[in-house]
C-alpha positions in Angstrom: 0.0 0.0 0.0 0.9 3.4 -0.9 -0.1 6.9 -0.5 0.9 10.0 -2.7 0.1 13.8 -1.9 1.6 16.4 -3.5 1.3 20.0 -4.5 2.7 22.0 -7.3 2.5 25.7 -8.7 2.9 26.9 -12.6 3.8 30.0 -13.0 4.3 29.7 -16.7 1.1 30.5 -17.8 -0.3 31.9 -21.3 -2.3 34.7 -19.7 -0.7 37.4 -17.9 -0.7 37.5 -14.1 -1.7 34.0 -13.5 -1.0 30.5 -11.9 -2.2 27.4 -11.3 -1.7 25.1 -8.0 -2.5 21.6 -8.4 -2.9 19.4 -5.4 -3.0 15.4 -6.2 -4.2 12.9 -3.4 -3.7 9.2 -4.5 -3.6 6.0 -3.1 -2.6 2.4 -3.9 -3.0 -0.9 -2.7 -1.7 -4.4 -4.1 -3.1 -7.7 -2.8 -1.7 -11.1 -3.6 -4.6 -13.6 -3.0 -2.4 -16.6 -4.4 0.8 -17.4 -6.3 -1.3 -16.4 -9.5 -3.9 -14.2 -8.7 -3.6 -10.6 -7.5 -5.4 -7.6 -6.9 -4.4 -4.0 -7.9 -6.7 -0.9 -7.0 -5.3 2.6 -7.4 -7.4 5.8 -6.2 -6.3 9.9 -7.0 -8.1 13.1 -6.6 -7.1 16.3 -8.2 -7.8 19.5 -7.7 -7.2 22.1 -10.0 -6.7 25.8 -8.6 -6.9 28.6 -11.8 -5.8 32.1 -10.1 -6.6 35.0 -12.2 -6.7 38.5 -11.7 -10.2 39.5 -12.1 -10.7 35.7 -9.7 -10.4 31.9 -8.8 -11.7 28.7 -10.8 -11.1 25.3 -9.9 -11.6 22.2 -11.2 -11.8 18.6 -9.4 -10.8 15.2 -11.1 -11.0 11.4 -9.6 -9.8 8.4 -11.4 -10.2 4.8 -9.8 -8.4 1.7 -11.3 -9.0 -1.9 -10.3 -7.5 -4.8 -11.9 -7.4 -8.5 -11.3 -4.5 -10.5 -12.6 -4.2 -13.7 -13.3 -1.0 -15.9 -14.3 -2.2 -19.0 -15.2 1.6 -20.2 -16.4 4.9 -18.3 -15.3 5.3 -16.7 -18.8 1.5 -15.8 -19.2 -0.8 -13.2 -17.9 -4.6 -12.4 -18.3 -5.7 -9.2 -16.9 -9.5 -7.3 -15.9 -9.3 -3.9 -15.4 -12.2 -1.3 -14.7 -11.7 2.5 -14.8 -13.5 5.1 -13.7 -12.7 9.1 -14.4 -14.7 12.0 -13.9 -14.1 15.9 -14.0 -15.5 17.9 -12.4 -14.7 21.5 -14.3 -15.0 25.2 -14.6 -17.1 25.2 -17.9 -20.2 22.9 -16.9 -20.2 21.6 -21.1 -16.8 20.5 -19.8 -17.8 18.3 -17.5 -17.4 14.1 -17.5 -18.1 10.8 -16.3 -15.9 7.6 -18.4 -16.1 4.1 -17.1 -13.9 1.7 -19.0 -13.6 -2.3 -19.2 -10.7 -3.4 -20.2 -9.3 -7.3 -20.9 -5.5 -7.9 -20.8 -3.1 -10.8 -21.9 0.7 -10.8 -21.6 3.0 -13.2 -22.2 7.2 -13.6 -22.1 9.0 -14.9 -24.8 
C-alpha cells in the first residue's frame, strides 16, 4: 500500500498574471490472493486551482483503477481492469463521467 500527496505551482502560464496550483491525493493498494492471482486498485483526486486577476476557478478530477491478474503459467498473464474518471470543471459543457472495461493478456517470450 501506498499513498501520494503532492502540491505544485505553474507560474508559466499563457495569460498574464496567472498560476495554477495543483494538489493530487492518491492511493494504492496491491493484494496477492495466491501465487497467481492478485489484486491491484489505485485511487487519485485532483484538484485544479486557476488564479486569475479578475478571480479563482477550480476544477476537481478522480480516477479509480481496479484490476485482477491472473497468471495462469509463469510466462502468461490475463488481466481485468475497470476504470473510472470524472471531471468535475470550470465550464459545466466540460464536464465528465468515463467508465472503461478493459481485458488484458501478456506473455514472455
Amino acid at each position: 500500500m501506498s499513498a501520494l500527496s503532492l502540491r505544485s505551482v505553474d507560474e508559466n502560464r499563457q495569460v498574464e498574471n496567472s498560476y495554477l496550483i495543483r494538489d493530487k491525493y492518491g492511493l494504492t493498494m496491491t493484494y496477492r490472493y495466491a501465487y497467481n492471482l492478485e489484486l491491484f486498485w489505485q485511487n487519485s483526486y485532483d484538484v485544479l486551482e486557476y488564479y486569475f486577476e479578475e478571480g479563482n476557478e477550480t476544477e476537481n478530477s478522480l480516477s479509480s483503477d481496479l484490476t485482477i491478474f491472473y497468471k495462469f503459467r509463469p510466462n502468461m498473464s490475463f488481466s481485468l481492469s475497470y476504470t473510472h474518471q470524472e471531471l468535475k470543471s470550470v465550464d459545466t459543457m466540460d464536464d465528465y463521467q468515463r467508465n472503461t472495461l478493459t481485458l488484458g493478456f501478456s506473455f514472455v517470450i
